[in-house]
BAFILUM-470635 format. One record per residue (C-alpha): x, y, z; residue number from 1; residue in three letters. Coordinates in Angstrom, 1 decimal, always signed. Example, Ala and Ser with C-alpha at 12.3 -4.5 7.8 and 13.67 -1.06 7.14 Angstrom:
BEGIN
+--------+--------+--------+-----+------+
|     px |     py |     pz |  nr | rest |
+--------+--------+--------+-----+------+
|  +12.3 |   -4.5 |   +7.8 |   1 |  ala |
|  +13.7 |   -1.1 |   +7.1 |   2 |  ser |
+--------+--------+--------+-----+------+
END
This chain:
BEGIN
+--------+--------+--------+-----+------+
|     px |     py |     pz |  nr | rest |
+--------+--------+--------+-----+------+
|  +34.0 |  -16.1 |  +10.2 |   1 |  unk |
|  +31.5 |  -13.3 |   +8.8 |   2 |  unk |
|  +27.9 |  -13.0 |   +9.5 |   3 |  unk |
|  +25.9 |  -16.2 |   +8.1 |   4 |  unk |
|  +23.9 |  -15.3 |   +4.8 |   5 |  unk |
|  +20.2 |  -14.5 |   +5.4 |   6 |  unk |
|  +18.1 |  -16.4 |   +2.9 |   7 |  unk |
|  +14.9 |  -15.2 |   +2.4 |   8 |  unk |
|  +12.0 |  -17.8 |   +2.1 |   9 |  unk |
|   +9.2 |  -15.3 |   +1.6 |  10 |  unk |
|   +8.6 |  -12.3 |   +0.3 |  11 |  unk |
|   +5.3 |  -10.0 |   +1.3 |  12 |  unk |
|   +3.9 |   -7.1 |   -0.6 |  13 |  unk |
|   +2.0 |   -4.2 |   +0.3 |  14 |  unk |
|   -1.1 |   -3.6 |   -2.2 |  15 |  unk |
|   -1.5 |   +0.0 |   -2.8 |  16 |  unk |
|   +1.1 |   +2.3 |   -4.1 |  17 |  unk |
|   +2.8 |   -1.0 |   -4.2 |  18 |  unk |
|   +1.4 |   -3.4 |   -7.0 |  19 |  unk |
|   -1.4 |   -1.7 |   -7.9 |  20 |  unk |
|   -2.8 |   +1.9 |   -7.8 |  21 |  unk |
|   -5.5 |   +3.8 |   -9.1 |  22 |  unk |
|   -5.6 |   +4.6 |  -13.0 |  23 |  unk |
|   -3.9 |   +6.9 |  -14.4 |  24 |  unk |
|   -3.0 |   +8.0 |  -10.9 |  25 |  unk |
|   -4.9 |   +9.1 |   -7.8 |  26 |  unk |
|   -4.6 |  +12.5 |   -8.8 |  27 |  unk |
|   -5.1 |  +12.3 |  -12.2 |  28 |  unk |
|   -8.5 |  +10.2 |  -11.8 |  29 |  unk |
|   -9.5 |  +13.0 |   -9.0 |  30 |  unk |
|   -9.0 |  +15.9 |  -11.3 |  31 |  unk |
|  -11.1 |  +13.9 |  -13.7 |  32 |  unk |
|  -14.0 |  +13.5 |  -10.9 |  33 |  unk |
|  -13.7 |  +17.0 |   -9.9 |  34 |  unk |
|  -13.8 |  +18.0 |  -13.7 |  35 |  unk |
|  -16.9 |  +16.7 |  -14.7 |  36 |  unk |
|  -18.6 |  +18.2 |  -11.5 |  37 |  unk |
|  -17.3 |  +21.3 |  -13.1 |  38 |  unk |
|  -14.2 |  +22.1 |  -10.8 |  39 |  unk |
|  -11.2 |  +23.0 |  -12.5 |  40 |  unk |
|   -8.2 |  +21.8 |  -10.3 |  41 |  unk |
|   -5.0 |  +21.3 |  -11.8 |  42 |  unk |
|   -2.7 |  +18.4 |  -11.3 |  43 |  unk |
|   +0.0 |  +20.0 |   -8.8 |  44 |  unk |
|   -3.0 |  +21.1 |   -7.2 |  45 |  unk |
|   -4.4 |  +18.1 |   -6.6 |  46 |  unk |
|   -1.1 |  +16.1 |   -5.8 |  47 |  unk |
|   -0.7 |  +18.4 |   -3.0 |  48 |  unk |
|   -4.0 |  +18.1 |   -1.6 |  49 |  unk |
|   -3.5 |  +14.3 |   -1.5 |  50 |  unk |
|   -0.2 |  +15.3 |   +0.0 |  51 |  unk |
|   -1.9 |  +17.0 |   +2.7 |  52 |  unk |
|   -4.8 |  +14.4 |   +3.2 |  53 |  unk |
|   -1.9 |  +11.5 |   +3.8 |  54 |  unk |
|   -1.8 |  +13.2 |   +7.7 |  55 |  unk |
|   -5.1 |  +11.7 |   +8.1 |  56 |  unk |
|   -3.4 |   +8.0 |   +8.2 |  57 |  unk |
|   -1.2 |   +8.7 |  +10.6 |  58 |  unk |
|   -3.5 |  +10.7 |  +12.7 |  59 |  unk |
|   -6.0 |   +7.4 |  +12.3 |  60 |  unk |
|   -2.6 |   +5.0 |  +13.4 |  61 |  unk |
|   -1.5 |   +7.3 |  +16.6 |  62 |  unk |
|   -4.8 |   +7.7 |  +17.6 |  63 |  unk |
|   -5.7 |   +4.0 |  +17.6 |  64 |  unk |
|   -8.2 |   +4.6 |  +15.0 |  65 |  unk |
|   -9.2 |   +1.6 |  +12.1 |  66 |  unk |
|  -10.4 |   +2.7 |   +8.4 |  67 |  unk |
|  -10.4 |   -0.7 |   +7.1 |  68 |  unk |
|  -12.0 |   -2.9 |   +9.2 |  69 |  unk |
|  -15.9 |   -2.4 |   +8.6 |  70 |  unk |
|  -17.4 |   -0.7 |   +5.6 |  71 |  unk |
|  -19.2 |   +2.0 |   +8.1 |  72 |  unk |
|  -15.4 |   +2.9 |   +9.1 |  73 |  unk |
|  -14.6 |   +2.8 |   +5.5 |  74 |  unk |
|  -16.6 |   +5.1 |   +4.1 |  75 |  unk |
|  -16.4 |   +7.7 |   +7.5 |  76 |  unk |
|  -12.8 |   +7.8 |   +7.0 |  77 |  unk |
|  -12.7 |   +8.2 |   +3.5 |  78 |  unk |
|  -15.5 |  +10.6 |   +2.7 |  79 |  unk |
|  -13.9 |  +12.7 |   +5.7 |  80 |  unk |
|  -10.2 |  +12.8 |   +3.9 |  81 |  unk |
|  -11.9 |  +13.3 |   +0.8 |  82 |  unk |
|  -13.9 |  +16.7 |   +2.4 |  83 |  unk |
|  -10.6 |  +18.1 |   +3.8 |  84 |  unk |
|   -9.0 |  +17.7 |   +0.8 |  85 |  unk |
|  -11.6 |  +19.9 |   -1.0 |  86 |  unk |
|  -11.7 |  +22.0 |   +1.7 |  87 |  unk |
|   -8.0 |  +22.8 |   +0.7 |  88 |  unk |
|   -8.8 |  +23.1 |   -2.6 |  89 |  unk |
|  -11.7 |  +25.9 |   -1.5 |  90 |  unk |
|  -13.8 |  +24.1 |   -3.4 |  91 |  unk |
|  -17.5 |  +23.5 |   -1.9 |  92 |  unk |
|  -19.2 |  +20.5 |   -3.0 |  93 |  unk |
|  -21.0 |  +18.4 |   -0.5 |  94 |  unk |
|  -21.6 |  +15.6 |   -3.2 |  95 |  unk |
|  -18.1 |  +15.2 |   -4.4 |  96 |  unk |
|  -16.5 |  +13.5 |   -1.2 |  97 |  unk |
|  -19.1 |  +10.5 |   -1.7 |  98 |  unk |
|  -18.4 |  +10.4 |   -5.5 |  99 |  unk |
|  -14.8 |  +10.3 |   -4.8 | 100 |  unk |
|  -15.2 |   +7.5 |   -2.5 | 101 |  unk |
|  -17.3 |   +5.5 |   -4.9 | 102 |  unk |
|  -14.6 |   +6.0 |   -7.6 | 103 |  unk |
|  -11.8 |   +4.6 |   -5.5 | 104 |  unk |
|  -13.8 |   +2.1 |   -4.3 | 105 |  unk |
|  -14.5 |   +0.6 |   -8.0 | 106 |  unk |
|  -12.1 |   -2.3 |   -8.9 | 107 |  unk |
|  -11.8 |   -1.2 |  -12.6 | 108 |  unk |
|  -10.3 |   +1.8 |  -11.9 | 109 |  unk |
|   -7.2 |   +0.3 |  -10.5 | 110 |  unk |
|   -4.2 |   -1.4 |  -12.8 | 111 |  unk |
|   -1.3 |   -3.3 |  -11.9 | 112 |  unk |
|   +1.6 |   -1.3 |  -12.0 | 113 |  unk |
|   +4.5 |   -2.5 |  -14.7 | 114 |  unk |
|   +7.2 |   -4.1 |  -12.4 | 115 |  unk |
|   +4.8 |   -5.9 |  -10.3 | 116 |  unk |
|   +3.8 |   -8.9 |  -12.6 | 117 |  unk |
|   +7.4 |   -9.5 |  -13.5 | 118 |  unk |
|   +8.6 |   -9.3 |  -10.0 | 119 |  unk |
|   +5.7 |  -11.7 |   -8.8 | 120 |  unk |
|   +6.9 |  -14.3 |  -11.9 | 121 |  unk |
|  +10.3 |  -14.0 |  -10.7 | 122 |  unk |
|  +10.2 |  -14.5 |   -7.0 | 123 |  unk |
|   +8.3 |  -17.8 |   -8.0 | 124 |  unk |
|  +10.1 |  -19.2 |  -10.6 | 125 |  unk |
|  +12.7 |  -19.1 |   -7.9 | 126 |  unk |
|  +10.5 |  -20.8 |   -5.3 | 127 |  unk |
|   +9.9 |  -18.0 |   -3.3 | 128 |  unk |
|   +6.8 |  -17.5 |   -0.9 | 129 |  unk |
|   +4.6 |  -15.0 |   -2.0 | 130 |  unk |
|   +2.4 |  -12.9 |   +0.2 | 131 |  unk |
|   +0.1 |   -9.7 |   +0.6 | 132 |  unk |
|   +0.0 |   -7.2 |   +3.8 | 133 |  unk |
|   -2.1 |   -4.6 |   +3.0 | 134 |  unk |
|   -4.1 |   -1.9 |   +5.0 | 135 |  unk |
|   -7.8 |   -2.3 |   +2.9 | 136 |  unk |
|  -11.1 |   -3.3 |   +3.0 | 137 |  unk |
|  -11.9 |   -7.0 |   +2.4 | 138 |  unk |
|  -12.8 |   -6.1 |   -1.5 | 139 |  unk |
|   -9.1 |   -6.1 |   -2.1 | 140 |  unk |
|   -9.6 |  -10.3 |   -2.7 | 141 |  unk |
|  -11.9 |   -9.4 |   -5.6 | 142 |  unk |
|   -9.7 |   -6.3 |   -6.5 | 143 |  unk |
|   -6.7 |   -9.1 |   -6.7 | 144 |  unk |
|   -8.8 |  -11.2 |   -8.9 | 145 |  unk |
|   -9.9 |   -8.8 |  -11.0 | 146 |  unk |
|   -6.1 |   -7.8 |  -12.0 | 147 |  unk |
|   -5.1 |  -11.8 |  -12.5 | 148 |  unk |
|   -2.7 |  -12.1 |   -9.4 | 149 |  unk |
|   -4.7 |  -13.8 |   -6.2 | 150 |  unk |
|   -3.6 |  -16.9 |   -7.0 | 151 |  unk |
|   -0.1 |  -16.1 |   -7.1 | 152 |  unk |
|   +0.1 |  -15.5 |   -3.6 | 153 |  unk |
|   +0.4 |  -17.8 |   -0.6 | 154 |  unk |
|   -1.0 |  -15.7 |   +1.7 | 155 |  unk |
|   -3.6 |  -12.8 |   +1.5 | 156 |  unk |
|   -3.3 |  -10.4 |   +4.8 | 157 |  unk |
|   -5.8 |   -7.7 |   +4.8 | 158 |  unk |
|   -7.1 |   -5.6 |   +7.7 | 159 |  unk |
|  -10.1 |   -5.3 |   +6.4 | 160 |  unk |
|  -10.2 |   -9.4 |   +7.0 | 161 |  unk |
|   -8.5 |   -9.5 |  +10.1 | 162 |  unk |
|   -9.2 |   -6.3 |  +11.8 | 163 |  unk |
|   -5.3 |   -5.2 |  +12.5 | 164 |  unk |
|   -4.1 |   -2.2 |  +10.5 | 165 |  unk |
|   +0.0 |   -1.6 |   +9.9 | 166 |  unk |
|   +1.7 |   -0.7 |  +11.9 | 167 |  unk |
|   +0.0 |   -3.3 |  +14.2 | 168 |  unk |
|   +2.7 |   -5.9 |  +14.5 | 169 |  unk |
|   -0.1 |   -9.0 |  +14.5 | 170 |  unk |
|   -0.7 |   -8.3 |  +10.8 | 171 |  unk |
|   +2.8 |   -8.8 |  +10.0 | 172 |  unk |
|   +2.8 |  -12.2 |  +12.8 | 173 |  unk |
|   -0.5 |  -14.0 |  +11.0 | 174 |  unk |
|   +1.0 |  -13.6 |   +7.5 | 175 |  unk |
|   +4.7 |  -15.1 |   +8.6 | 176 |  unk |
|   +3.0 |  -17.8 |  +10.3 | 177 |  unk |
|   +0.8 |  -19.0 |   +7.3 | 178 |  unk |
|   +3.3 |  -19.0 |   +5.3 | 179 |  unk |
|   +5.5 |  -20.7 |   +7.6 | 180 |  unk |
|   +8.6 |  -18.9 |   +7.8 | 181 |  unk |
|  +10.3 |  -16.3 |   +9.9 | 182 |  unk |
|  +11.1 |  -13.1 |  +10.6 | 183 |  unk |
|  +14.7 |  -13.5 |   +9.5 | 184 |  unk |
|  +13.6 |  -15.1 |   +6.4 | 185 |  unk |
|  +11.0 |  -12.5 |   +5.6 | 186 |  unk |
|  +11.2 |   -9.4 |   +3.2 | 187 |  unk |
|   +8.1 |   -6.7 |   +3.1 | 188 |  unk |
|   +8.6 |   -4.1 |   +0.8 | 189 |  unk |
|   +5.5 |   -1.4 |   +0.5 | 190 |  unk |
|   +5.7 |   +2.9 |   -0.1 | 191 |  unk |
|   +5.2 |   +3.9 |   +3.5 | 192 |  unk |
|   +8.2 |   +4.2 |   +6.0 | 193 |  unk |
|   +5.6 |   +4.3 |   +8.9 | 194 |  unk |
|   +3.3 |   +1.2 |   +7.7 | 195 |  unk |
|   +5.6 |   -1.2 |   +5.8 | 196 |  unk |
|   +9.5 |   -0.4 |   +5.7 | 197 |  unk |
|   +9.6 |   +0.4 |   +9.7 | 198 |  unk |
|   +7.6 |   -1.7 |  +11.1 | 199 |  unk |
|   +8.6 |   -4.9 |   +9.3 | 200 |  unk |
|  +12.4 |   -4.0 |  +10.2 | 201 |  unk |
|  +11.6 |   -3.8 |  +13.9 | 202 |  unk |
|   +9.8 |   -7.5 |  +14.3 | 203 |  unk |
|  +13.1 |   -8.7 |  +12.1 | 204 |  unk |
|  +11.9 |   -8.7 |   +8.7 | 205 |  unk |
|  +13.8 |   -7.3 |   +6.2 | 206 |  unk |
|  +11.9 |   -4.0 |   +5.5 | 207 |  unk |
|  +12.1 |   -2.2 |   +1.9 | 208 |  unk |
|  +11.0 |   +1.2 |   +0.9 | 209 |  unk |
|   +9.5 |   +1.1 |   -2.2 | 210 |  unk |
|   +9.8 |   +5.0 |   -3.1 | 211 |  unk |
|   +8.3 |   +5.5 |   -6.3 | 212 |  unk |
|   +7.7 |   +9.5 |   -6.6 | 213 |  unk |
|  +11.4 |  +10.1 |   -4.7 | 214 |  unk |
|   +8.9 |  +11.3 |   -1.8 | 215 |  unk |
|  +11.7 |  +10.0 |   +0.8 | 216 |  unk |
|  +15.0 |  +10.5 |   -0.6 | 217 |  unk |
|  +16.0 |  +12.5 |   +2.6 | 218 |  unk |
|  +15.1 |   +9.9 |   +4.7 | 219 |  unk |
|  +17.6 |   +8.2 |   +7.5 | 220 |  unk |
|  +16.7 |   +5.0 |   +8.0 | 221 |  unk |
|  +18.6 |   +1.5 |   +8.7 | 222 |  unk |
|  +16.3 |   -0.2 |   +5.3 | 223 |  unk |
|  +17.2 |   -0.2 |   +2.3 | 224 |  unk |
|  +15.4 |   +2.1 |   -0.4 | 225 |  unk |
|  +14.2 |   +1.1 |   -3.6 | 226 |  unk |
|  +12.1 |   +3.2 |   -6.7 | 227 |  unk |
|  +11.0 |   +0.1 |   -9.0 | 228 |  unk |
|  +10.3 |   -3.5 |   -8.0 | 229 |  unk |
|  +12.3 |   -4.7 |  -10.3 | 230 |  unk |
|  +15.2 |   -3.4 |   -7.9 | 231 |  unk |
|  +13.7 |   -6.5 |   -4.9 | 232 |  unk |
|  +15.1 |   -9.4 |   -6.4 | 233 |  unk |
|  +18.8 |   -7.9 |   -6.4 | 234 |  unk |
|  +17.9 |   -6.9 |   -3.1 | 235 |  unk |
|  +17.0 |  -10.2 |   -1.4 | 236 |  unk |
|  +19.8 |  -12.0 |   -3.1 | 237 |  unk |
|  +22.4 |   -9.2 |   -1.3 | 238 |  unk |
|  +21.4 |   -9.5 |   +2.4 | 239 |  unk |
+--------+--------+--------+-----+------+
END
């Protein structure tokens, strides 16, 4: 007899990068902010300063470090990415880094991206537990509201709520257990092999890269790999 079919009762999101994300891009909207303080950055430019700013997560993660958990962290982390990035740029501008921050910070800047309602509508229309894991401040409640989708989630995780980051395996533990289900029966999908995909696959979820940008298409890893959302339903129904 083969391996008994894994059916999977609930299905958790990460937020940024994930179902939502700056607009028209977090790039884009900092060339814009840059711009109108009269620094000319193009958008390759900026896309590989955020490139190089993404060390600062890890660096926050392996050295025990939380961004998310009080708005005094928040903004210390932040503003500090946000300076290193425009010292890569060469671009001097002690004002910026705090005008960056207040951007990002600023709910109607962000939009859903295009698979993620559908996806959402799906997974419940098939009875599906729905759920959010997500490394942000507590405003990501009112973000959620302001884009129409709170309510169509059983369970809200945030750090900034709960004060565990990913890869922090409690994050992951409080969201399975208010929904009610387990590991086995659990799918997390979100853009960061080292905060969503990995860690859910060790505790015995079923992790999911989302790869939108084709930033990991060398990577080795025992997950699957997807580039839209639309690809998670077929996934769930193959395991």
């Amino acid at each position: 007899m083969g391996e008994p079919e894994t059916v999977i009762e609930a299905v958790f999101f990460d937020a940024g990068e994930t179902l939502l994300s700056p607009q028209p891009s977090w790039s884009e909207l900092s060339v814009k902010v840059l711009g109108d303080r009269g620094h000319h950055v193009t958008l390759e430019q900026m896309r590989e300063a955020w490139r190089y700013g993404g060390d600062h997560f890890i660096r926050a993660s392996e050295e025990g470090r939380l961004f998310s958990t009080s708005q005094g962290e928040s903004h210390a982390f932040w503003t500090t990415l946000y300076a290193d990035m425009l010292s890569f740029l060469e671009i001097a501008d002690e004002g910026a880094p705090q005008v960056l921050y207040e951007t990002f910070s600023d709910p109607s800047n962000y939009a859903l991206f295009a698979d993620a309602l559908p996806t959402i509508e799906e997974f419940r229309s098939r009875g599906v537990k729905l759920g959010v894991i997500s490394n942000f401040e507590g405003w990501l409640k009112t973000l959620l509201d302001v884009l129409g989708i709170r309510e169509s989630f059983d369970v809200i995780a945030i750090s900034g709520d709960l004060g565990w980051e990913k890869p922090d395996a409690r994050i992951f533990e409080w969201a399975m257990d208010e929904a009610g289900v387990k590991p086995a029966a659990s799918l997390h999908v979100g853009d960061s092999p080292n905060f969503d995909a990995q860690p859910a696959h060790d505790l015995g979820m079923t992790g999911v890269l989302l790869d939108r940008h084709g930033r990991w298409t060398d990577l080795e890893a025992e997950y699957p790999r997807i580039s839209t959302l639309s690809e998670l339903v077929e996934i769930s129904e193959g395991l």
